[in-house]
N, CA and C of each residue as an Amber inpcrd file, in Angstrom:
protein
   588
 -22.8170000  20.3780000  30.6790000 -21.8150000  19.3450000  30.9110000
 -20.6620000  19.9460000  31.7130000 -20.3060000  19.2650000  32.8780000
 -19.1300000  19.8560000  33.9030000 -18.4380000  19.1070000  33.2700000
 -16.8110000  19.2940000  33.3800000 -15.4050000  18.2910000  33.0030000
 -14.4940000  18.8480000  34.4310000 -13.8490000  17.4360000  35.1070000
 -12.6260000  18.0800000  35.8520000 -11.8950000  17.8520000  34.8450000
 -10.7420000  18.1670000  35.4120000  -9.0090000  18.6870000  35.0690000
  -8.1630000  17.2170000  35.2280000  -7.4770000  16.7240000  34.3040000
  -6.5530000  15.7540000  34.9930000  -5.2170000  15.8940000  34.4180000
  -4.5740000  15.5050000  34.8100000  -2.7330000  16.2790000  34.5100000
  -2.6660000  15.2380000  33.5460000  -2.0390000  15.9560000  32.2120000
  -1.4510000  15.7690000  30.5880000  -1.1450000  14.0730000  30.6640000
  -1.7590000  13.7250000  29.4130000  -1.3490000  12.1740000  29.1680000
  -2.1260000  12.0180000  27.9960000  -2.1480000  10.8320000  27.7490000
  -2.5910000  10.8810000  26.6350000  -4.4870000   9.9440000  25.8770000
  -4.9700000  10.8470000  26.1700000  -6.5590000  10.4190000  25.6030000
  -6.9430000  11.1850000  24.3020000  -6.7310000  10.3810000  23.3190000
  -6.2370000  10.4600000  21.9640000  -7.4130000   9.6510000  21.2770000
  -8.4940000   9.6860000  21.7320000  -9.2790000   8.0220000  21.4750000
 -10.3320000   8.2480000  20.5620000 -10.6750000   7.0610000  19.9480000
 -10.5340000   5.7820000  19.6760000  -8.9840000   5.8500000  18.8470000
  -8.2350000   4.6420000  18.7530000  -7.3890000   4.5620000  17.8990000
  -7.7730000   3.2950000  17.1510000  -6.7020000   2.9570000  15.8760000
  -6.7480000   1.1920000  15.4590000  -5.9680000   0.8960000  16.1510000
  -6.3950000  -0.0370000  16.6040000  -5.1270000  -1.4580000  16.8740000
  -5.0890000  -2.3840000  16.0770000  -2.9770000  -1.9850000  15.7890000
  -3.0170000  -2.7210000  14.4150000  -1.9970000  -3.5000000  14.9390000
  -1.7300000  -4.7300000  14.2700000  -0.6800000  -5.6140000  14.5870000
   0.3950000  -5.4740000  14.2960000   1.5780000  -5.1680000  14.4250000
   2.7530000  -4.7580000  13.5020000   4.0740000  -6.5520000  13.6190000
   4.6230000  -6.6630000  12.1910000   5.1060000  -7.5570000  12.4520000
   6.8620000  -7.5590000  12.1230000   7.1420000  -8.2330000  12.7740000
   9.0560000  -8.0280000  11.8850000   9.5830000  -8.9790000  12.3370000
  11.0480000  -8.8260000  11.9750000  12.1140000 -10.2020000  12.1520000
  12.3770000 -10.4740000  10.2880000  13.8130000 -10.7840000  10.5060000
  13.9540000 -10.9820000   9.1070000  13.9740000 -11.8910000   8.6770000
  14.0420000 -13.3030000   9.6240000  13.7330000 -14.5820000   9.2640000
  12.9260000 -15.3820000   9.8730000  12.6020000 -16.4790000   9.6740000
  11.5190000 -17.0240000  10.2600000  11.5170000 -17.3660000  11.9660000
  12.9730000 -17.4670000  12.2740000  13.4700000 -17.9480000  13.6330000
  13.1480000 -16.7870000  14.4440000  13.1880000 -15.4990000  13.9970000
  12.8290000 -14.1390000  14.7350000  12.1320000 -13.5780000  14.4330000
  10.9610000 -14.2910000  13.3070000   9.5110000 -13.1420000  13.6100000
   9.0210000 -12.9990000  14.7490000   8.0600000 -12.0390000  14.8660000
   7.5040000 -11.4790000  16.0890000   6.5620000 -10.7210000  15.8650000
   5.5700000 -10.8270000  16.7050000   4.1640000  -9.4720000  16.4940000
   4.2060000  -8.7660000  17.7940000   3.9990000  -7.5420000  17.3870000
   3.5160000  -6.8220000  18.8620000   2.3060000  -5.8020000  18.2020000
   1.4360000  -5.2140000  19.1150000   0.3330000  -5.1090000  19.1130000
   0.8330000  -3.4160000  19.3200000   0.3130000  -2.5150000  18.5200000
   0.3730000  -0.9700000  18.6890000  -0.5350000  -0.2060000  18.2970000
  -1.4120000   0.6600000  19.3360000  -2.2990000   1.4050000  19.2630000
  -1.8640000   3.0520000  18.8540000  -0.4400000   3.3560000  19.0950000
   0.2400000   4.1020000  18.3910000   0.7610000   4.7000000  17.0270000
  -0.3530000   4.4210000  16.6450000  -0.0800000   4.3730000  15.1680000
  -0.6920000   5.2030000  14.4230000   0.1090000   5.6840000  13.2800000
  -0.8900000   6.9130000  12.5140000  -0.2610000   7.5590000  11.2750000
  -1.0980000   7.7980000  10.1540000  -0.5360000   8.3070000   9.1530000
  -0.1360000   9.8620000   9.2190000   0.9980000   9.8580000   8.3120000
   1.6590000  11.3510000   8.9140000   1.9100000  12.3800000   7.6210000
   1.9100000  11.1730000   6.5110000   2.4820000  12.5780000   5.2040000
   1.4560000  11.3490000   3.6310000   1.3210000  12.1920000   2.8350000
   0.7160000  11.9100000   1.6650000   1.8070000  11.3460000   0.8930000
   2.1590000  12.1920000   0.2760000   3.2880000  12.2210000  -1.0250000
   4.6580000  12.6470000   0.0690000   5.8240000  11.7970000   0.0950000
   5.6890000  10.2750000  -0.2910000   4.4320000   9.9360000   0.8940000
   4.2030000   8.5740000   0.6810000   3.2580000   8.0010000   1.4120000
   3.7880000   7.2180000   2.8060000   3.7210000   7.6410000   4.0670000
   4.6320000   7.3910000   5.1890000   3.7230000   7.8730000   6.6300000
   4.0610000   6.8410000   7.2110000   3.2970000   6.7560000   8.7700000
   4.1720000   6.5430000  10.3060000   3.6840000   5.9710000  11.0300000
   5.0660000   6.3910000  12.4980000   4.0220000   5.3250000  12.8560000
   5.1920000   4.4640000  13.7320000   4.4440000   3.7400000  15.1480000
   5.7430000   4.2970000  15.9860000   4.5940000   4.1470000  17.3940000
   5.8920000   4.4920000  19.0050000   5.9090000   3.1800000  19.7000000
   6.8220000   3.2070000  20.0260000   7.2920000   1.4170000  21.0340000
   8.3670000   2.0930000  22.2010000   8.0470000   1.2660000  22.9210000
   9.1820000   1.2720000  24.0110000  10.2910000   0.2810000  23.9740000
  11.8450000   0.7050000  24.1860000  12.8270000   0.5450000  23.9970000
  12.5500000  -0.9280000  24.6600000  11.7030000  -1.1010000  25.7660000
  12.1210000  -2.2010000  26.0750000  11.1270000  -3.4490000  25.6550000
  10.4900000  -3.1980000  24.3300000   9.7470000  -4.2360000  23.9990000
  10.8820000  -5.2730000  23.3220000  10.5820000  -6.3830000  23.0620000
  11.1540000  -7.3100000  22.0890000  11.1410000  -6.9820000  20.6710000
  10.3200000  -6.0990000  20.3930000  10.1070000  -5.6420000  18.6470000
  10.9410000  -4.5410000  18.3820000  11.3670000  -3.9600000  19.2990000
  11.6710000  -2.8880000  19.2160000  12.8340000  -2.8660000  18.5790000
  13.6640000  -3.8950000  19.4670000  15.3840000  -4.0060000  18.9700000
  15.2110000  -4.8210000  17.1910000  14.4240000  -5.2390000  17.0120000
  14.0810000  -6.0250000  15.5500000  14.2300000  -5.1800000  14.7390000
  12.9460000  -4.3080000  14.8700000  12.7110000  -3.0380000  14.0400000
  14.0240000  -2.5910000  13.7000000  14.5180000  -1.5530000  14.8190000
  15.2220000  -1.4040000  14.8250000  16.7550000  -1.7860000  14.2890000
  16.8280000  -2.6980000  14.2950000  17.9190000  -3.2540000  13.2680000
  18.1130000  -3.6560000  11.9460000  16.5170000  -4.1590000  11.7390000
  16.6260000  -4.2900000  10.5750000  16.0630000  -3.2390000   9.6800000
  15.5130000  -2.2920000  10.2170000  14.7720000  -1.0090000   9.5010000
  13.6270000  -1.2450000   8.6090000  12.9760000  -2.5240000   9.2820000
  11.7370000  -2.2220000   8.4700000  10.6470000  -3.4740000   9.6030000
   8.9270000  -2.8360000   9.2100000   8.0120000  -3.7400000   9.4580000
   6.8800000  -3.6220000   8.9630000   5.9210000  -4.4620000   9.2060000
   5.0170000  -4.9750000   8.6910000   3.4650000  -4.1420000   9.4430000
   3.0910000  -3.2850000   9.2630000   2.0710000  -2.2690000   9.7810000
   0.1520000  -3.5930000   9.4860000  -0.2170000  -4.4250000   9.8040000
  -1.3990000  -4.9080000   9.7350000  -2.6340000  -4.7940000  10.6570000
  -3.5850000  -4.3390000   9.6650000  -4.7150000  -4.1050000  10.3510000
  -5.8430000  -5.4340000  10.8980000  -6.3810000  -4.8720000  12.1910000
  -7.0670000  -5.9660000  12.4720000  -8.6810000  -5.6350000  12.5020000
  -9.1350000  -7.0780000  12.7310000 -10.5610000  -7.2480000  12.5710000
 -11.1350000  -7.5720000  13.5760000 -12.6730000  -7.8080000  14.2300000
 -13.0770000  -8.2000000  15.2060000 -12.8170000  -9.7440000  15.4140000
 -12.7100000 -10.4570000  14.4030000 -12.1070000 -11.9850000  14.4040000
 -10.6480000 -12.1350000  14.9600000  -9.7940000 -10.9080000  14.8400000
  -8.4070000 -11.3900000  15.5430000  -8.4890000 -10.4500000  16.9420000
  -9.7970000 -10.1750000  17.1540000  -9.2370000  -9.3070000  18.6330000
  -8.6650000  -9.8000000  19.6150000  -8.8850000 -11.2860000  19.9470000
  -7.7200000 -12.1590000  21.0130000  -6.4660000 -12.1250000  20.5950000
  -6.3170000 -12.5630000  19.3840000  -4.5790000 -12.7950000  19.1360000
  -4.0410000 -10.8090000  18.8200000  -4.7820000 -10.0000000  18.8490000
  -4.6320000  -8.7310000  18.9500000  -3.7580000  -8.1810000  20.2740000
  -5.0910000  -8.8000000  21.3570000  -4.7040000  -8.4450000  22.3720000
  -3.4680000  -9.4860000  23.2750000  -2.9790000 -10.9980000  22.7400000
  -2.2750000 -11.0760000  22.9120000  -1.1820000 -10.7450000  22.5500000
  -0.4940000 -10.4510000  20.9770000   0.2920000  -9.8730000  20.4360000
   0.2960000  -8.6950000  21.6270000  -0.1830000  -8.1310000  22.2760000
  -0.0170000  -6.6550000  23.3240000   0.3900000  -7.2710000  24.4030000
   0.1940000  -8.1890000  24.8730000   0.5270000  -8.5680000  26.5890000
   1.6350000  -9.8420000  26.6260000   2.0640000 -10.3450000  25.7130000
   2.9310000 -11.7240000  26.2240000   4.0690000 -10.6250000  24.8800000
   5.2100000 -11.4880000  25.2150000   6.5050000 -11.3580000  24.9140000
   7.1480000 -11.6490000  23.8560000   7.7780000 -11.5900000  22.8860000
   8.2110000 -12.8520000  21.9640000   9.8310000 -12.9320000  22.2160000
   9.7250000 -12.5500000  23.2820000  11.0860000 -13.0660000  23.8860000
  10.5840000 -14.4510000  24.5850000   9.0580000 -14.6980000  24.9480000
   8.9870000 -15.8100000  25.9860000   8.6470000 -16.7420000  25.3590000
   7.6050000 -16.3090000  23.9740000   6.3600000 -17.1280000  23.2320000
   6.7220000 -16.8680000  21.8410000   6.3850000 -18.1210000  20.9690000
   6.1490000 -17.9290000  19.6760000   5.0400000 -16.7970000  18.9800000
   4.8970000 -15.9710000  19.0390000   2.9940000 -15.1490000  18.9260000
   2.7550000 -15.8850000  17.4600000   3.0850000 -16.3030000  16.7200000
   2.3100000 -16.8860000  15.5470000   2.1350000 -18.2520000  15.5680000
   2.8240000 -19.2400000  16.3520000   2.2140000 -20.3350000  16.7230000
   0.5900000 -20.2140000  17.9240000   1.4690000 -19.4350000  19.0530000
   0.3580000 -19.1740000  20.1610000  -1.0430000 -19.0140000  19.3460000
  -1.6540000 -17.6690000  18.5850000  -2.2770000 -16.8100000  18.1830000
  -2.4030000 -17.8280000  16.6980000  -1.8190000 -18.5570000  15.9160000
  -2.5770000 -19.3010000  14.8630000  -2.5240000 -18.4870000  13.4530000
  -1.9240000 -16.7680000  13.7150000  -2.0310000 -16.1990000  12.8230000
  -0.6730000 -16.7840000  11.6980000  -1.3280000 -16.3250000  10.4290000
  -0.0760000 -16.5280000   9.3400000   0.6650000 -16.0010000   9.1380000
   1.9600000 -16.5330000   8.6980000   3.0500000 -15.5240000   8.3310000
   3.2630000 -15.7780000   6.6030000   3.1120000 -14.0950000   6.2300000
   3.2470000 -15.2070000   4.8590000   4.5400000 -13.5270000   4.1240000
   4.9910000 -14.3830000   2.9480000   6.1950000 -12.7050000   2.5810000
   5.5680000 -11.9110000   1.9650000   6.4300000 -10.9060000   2.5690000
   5.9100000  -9.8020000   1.7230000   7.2830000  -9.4050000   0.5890000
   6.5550000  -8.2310000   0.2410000   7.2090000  -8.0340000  -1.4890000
   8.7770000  -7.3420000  -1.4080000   8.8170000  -6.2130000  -0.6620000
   9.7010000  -5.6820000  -0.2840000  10.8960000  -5.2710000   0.7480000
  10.3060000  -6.1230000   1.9390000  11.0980000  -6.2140000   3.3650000
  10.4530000  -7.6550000   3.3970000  11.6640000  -8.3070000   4.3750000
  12.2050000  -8.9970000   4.9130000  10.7290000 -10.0980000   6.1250000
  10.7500000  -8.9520000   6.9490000   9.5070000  -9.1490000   7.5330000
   8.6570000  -9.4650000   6.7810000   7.4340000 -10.5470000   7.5560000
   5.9390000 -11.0210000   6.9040000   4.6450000 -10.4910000   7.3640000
   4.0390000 -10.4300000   6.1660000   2.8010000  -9.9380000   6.8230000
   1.8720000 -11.0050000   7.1340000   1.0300000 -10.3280000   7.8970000
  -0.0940000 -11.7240000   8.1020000  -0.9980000 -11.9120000   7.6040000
  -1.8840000 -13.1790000   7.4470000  -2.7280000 -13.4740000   6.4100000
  -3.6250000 -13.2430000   6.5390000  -4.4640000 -13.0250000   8.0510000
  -5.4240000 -13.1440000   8.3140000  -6.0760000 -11.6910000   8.2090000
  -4.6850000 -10.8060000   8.1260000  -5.3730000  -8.7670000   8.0520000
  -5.8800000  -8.6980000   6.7270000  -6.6760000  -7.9200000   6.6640000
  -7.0660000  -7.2910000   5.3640000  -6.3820000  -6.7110000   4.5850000
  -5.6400000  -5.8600000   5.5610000  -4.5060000  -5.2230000   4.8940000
  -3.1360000  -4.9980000   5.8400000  -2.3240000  -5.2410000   4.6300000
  -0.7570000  -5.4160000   5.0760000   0.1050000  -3.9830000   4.2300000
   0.5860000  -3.1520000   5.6800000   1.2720000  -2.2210000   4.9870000
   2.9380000  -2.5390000   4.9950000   3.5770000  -2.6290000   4.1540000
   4.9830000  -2.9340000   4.2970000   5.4850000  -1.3890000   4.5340000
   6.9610000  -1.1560000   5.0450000   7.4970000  -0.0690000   6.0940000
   9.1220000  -0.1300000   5.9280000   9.5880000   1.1040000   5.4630000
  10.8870000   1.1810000   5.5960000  11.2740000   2.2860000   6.5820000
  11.8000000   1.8900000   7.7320000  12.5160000   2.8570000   8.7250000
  12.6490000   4.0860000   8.1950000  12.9840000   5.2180000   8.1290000
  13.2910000   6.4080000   8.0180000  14.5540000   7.3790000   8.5070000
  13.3320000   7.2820000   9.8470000  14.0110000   7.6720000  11.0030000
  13.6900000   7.3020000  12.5170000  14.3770000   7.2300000  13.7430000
  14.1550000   6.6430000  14.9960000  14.2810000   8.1560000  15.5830000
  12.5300000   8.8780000  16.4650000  13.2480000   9.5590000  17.2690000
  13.0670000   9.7190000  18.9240000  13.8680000   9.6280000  19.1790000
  13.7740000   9.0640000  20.8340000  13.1570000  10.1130000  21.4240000
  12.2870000   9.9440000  22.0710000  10.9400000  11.1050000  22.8720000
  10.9670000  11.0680000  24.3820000  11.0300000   9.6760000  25.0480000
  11.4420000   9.3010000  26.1870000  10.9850000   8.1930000  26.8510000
   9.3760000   8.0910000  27.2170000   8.8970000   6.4100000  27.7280000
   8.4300000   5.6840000  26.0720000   8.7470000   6.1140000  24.8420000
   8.4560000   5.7270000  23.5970000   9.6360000   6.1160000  22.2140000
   9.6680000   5.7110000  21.5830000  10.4070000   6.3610000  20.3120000
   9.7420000   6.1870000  19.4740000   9.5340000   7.1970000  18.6290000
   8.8600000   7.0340000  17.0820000   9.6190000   6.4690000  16.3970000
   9.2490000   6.1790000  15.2410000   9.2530000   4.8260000  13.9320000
   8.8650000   5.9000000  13.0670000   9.2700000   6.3730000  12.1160000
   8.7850000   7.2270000  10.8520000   9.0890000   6.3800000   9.9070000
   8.4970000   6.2920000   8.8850000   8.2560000   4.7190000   8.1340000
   7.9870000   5.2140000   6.5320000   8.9210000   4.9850000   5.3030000
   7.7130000   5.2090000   4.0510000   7.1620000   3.9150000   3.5240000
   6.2400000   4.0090000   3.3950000   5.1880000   2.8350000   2.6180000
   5.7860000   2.2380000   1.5960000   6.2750000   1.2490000   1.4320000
   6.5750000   0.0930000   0.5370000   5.6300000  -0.3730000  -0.5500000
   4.7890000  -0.7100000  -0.1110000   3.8960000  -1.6020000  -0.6480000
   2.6950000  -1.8390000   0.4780000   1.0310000  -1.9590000  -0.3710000
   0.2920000  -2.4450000   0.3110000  -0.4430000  -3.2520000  -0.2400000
  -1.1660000  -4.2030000   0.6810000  -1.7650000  -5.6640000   0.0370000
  -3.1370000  -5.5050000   0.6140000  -4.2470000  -5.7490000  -0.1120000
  -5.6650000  -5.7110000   0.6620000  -6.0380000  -6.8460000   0.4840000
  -7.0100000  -7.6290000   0.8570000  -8.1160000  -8.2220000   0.5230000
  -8.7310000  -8.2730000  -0.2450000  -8.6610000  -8.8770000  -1.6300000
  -9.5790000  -8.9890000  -2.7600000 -10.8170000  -9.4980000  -2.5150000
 -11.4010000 -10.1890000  -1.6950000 -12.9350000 -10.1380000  -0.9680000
 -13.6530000  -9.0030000  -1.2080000 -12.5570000  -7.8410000  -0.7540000
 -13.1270000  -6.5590000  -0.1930000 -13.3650000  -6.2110000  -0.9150000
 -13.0300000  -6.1170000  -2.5400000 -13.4510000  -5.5960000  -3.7760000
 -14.1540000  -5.5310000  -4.4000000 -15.1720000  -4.4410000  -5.2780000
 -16.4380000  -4.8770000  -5.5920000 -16.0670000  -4.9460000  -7.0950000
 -17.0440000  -4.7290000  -7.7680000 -16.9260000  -4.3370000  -9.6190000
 -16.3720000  -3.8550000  -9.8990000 -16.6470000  -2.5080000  -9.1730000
 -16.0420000  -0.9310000  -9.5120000 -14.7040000  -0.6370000  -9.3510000
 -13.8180000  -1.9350000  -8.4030000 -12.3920000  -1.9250000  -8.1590000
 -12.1400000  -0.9880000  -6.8900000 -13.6790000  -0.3720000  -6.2230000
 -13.7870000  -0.1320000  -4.9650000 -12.9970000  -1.0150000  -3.7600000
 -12.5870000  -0.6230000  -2.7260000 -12.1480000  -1.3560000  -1.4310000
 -13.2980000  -1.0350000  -0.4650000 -13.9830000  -2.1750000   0.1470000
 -14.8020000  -1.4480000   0.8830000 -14.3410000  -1.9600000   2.0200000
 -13.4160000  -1.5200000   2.9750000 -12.3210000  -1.8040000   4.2170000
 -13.6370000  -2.0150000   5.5940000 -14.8150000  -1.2710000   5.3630000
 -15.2020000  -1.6030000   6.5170000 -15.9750000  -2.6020000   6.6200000
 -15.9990000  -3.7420000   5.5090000 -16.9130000  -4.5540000   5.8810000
 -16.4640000  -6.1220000   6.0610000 -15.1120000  -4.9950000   6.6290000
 -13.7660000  -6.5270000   7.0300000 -14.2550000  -6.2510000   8.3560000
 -14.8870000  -5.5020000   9.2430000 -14.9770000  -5.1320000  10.5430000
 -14.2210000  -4.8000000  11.1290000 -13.7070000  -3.6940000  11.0810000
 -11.9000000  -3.2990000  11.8660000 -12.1210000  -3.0370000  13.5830000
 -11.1770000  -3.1500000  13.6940000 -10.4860000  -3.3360000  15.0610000
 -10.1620000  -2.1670000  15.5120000 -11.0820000  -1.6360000  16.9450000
 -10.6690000   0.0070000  16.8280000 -10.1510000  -0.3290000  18.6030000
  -9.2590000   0.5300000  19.7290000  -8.9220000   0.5000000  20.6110000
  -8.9410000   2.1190000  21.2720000  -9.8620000   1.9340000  22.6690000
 -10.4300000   3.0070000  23.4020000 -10.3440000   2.7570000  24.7350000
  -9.1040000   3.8410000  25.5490000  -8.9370000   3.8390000  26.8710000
  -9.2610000   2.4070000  27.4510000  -8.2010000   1.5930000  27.1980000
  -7.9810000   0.1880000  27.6840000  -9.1330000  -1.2730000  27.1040000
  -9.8040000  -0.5070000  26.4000000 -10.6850000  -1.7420000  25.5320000
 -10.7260000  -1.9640000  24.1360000 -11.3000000  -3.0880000  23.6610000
 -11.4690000  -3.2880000  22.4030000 -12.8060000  -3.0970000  22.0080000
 -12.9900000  -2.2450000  20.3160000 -14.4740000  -2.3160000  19.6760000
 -14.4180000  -2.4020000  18.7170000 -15.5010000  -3.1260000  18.0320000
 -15.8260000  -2.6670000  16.4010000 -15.8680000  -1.4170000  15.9990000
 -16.2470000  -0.7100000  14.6980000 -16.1750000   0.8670000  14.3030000
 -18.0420000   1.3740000  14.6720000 -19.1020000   0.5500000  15.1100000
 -20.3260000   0.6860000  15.0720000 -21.1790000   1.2490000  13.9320000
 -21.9080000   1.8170000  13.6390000 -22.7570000   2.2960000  13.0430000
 -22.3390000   2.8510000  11.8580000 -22.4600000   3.5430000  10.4170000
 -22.1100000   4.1900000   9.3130000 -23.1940000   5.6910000  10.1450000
 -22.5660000   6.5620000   9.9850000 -22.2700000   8.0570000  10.4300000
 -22.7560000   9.0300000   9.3300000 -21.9950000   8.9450000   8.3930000
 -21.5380000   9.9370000   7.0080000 -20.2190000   9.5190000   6.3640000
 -20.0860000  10.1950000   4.9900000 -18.7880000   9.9510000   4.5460000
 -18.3630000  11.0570000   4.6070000 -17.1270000  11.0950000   4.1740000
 -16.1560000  12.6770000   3.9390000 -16.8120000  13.5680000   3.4030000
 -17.1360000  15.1770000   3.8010000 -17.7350000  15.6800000   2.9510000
 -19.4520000  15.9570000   2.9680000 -19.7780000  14.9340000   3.3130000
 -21.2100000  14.9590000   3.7400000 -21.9460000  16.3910000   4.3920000
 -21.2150000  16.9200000   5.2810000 -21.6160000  18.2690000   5.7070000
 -22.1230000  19.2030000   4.7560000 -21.1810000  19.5290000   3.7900000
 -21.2900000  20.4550000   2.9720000 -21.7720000  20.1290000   1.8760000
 -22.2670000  19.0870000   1.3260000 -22.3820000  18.6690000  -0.1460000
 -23.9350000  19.0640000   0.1600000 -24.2320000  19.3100000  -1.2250000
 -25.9600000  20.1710000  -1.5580000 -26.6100000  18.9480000  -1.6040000
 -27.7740000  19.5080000  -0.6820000 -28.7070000  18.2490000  -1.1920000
 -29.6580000  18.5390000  -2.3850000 -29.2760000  17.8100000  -3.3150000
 -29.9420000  17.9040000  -4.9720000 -31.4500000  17.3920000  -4.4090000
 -32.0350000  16.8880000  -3.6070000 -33.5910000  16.2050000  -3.7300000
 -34.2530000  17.5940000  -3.3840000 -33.9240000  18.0260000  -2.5750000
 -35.0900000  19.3590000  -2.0130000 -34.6930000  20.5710000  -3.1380000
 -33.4350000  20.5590000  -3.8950000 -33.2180000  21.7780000  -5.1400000
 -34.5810000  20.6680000  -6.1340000 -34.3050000  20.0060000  -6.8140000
 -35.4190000  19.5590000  -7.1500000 -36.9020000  19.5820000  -6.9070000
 -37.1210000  19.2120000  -5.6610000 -38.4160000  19.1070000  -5.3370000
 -38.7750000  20.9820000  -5.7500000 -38.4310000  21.8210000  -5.0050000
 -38.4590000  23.3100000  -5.3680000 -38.4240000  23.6290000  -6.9930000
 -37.9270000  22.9820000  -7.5020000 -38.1970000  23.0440000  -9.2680000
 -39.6270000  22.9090000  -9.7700000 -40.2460000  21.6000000  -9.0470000
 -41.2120000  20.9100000  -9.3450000 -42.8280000  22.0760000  -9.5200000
């Protein structure tokens, strides 16, 4: 396999694209769409999105110090990708897009109905980087999908079909791979069979 060289940026890929939502009242909710996103610390439990100063969400966030982190599915990949390209300086995005706004427990901002899961977000800290600023965020509260739940009080998140985003497109997660761990764990059938 040959590779050229291309000058520093960022191919980081696949990411989620998750919907993030805020505004503290109903007259100024807003969604914008961020592929920037990522968990950063365990204990406490806390993640970062990056936005540019000059989105419409940005100054929201920003003021009010908190938002709404929601994951998407292959069913919202349009209103996904609009939440990313129109404005909510121009457009309603939850009339446009059909999605729900419904409250959440601890901030102000709503989450939406249609994600599986809704992470609520308290500001932290803002740190300015330059064409982006990070969002460092601790976890509030999170809401799943009781669908998703089996007997066992399991979440089984992937069979909401999540919403993954790769060098300018949208995909499902495809195929089951392995789980965590899988590498190294013994396989008990062939220690057995060798018993036999």
């Amino acid at each position: 396999m040959s590779k050229i060289e291309w000058k520093p940026g960022n191919m980081l890929y696949p990411l989620p694209a998750v919907i993030v939502s805020c505004g503290s009242n109903p007259s100024d909710y807003n969604m914008v769409t961020v592929a920037w996103a990522g968990t950063i610390c365990t204990n406490p439990p806390m993640l970062s999105i990056s936005l540019r100063p000059s989105r419409h969400s940005y100054s929201l966030i920003k003021n009010s110090g908190e938002f709404v982190v929601n994951l998407t599915t292959e069913t919202m990949v349009k209103a996904t990708d609009y939440c990313g390209v129109k404005s909510g300086r121009d457009v309603n995005k939850f009339l446009e897009t059909k999605l729900t706004p419904e409250p959440s427990s601890y901030v102000k901002c709503p989450r939406i109905k249609e994600s599986p899961v809704n992470i609520e977000c308290k500001v932290v800290e803002v740190k300015e980087l330059g064409s982006h600023d990070l969002f460092i965020a601790k976890v509030l509260a999170i809401h799943v999908d009781d669908s998703l739940m089996d007997s066992s009080n399991k979440f089984h998140f992937n069979d909401s079909k999540p919403l993954c985003y790769s060098h300018g497109s949208y995909f499902g997660l495809g195929k089951y791979l392995g789980h965590f761990g899988y590498s190294v764990k013994k396989n008990t059938t062939k220690k057995n069979n060798r018993k036999k």
